[in-house]
Wavefront OBJ file of the C-alpha trace (Angstrom):
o trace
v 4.918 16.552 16.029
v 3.592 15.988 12.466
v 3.047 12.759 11.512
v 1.691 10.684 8.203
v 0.822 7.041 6.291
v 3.561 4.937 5.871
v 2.700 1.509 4.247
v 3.559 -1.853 5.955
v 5.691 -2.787 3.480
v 6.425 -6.684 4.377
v 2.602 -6.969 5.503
v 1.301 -5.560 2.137
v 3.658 -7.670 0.251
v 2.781 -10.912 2.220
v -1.012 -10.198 2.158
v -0.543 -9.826 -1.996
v 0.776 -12.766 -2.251
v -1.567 -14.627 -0.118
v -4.578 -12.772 -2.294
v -2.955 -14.807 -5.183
v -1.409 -11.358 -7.006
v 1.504 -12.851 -8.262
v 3.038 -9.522 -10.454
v 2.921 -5.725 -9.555
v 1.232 -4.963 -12.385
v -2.478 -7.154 -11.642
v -2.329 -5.748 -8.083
v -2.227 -2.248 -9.364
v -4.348 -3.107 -11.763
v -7.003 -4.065 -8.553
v -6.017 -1.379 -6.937
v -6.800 0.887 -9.911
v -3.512 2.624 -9.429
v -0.515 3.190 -11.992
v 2.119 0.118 -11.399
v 4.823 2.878 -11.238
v 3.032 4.702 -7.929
v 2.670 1.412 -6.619
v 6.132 0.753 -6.978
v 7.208 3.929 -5.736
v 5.547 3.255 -2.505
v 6.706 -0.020 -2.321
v 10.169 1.351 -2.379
v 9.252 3.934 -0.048
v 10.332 7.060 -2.445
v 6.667 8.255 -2.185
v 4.155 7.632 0.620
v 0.754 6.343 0.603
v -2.181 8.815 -0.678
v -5.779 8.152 -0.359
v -6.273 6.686 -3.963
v -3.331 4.231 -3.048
v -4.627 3.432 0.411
v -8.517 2.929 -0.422
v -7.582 0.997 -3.466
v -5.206 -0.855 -0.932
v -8.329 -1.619 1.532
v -10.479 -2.620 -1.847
v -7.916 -5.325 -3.360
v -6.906 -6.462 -0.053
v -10.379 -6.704 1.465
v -11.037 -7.899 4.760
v -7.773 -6.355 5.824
v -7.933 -3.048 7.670
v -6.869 -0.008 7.478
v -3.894 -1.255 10.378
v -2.924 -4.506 8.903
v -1.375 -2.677 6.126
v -0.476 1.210 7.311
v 0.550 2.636 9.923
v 0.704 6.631 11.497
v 4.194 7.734 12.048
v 6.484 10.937 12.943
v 6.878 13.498 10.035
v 11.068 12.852 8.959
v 11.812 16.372 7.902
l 1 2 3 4 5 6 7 8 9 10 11 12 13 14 15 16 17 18 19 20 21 22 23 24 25 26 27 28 29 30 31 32 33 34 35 36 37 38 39 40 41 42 43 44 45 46 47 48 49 50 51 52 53 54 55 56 57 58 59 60 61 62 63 64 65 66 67 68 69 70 71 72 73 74 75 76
């Protein structure tokens, strides 16, 4: 079975807030990301690449890798 990255959506959110990003845009911003892919993941029409997770791991540092994704089945 394939499988891929899915973001932990409530986790991310909660450890964004807690970081002190209070708006989409300065978290993607930190991220160095376009706010409209991180919104797009956030709403789960597109999933997680590696510019979105390292930038992820970067703003939300010391949170790993598993705090905020997680490997799941391929939904074809």
């Amino acid at each position: 079975m394939a499988t891929t990255v899915a973001l932990r959506t409530r986790r991310f959110q909660a450890a964004a807030q807690l970081a002190g990003f209070r708006s989409d845009y300065a978290l993607a911003n930190a991220m160095e990301v376009e706010r409209s892919t991180l919104s797009r993941v956030l709403k789960g029409s597109q999933r997680p690449g590696p510019l979105f997770i390292g930038g992820a791991l970067k703003a939300l540092a010391p949170l790993q890798f598993e705090d905020l994704f997680e490997v799941v089945p391929v939904r074809l």
